[in-house]
N, C-alpha and C positions, 0 to 999 in steps of 0.2 A: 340879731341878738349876739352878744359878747358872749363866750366863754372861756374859763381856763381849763385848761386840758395838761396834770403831769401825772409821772409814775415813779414809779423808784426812789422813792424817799430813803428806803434802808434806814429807817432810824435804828440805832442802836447804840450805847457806850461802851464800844470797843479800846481797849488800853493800845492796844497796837497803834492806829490810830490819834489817838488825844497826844493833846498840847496841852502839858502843865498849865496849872491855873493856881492865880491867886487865892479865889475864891475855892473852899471846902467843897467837895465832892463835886463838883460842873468837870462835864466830859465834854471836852470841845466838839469831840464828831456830833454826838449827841443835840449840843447847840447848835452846830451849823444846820441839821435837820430841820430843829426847832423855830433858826429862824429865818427859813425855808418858808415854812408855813407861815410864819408873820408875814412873812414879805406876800405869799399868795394873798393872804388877808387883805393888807395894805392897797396892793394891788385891786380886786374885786373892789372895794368903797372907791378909789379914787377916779375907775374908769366906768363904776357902774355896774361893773359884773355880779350879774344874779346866779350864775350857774357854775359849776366846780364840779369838771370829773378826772376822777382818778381812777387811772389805771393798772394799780395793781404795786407789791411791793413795798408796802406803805413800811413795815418792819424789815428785822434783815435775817431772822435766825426762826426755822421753823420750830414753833411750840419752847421757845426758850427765850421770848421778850422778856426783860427785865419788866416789875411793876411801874416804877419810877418812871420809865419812858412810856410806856402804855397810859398811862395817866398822862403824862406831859402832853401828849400826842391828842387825846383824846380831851384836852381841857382847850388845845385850840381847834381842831374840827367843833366842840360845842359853843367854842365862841364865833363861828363863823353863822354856826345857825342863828347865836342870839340877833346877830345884826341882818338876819333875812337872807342871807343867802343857801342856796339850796346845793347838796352834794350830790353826788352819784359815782356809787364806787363798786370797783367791783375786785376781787382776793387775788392777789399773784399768788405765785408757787413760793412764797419767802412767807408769806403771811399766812398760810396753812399750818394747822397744827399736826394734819395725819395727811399722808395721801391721798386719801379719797375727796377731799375737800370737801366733807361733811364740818368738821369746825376749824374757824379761822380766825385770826389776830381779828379782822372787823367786828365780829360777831359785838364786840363791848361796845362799839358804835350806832348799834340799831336803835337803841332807846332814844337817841338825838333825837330832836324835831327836824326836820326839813334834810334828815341824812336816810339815803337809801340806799343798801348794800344790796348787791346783785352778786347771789351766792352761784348761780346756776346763771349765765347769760345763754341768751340763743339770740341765731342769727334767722333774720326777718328778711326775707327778698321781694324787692317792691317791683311785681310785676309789670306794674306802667300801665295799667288797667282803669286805674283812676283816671274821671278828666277833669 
């Protein structure tokens, strides 16, 4: 089984950052995130890939994502689902809203079909027990 595996997306429309644009309000950092994700997309259909996990860092600024990227962001993880493929993500420390890691930037991703946020991961050790 194929899968892709990234992290650290850092979306964010940071000024420091951006490259003038033609086009009304587009933040280039922003875009190159965004087509980031197209390109994972693209990717997964062309080779087949059913599975997508991410590892954390999906935003860049705790509890201070912009709306516009939080949708943007979230309009392509649910087009990843509409075309069948399945996520599994789980919150870095960018994408927390409080320390505790009680609520995170993922949290607006739960409602997806085929998206699973793993708010609390735990580590499973495989004895070898099995034959």
């Amino acid at each position: 089984m194929k899968i892709i595996v990234f992290s650290d997306l850092q979306a964010h429309p940071f000024a420091k950052y951006n490259v003038p644009s033609r086009e009304k309000g587009e933040n280039s950092r922003l875009k190159v995130a965004l087509n980031v994700l197209d390109a994972i997309e693209k990717t997964a259909i062309e080779e087949e890939i059913g599975k997508i996990i991410f590892c954390g860092d999906l935003f860049d600024r705790n509890n201070s994502t912009p709306v516009a990227t939080a949708v943007a962001v979230q309009e392509r993880i649910a087009g990843w689902s509409d075309k069948g493929i399945s996520t599994m993500m789980i919150p870095g420390n960018h994408d927390h809203a409080i320390k505790s890691g009680m609520v995170h930037g993922l949290n607006l991703l739960e409602p997806i079909p085929n998206v699973h946020i793993y708010s609390y991961p735990t580590t499973v050790i495989d004895s070898g027990s099995e034959k």
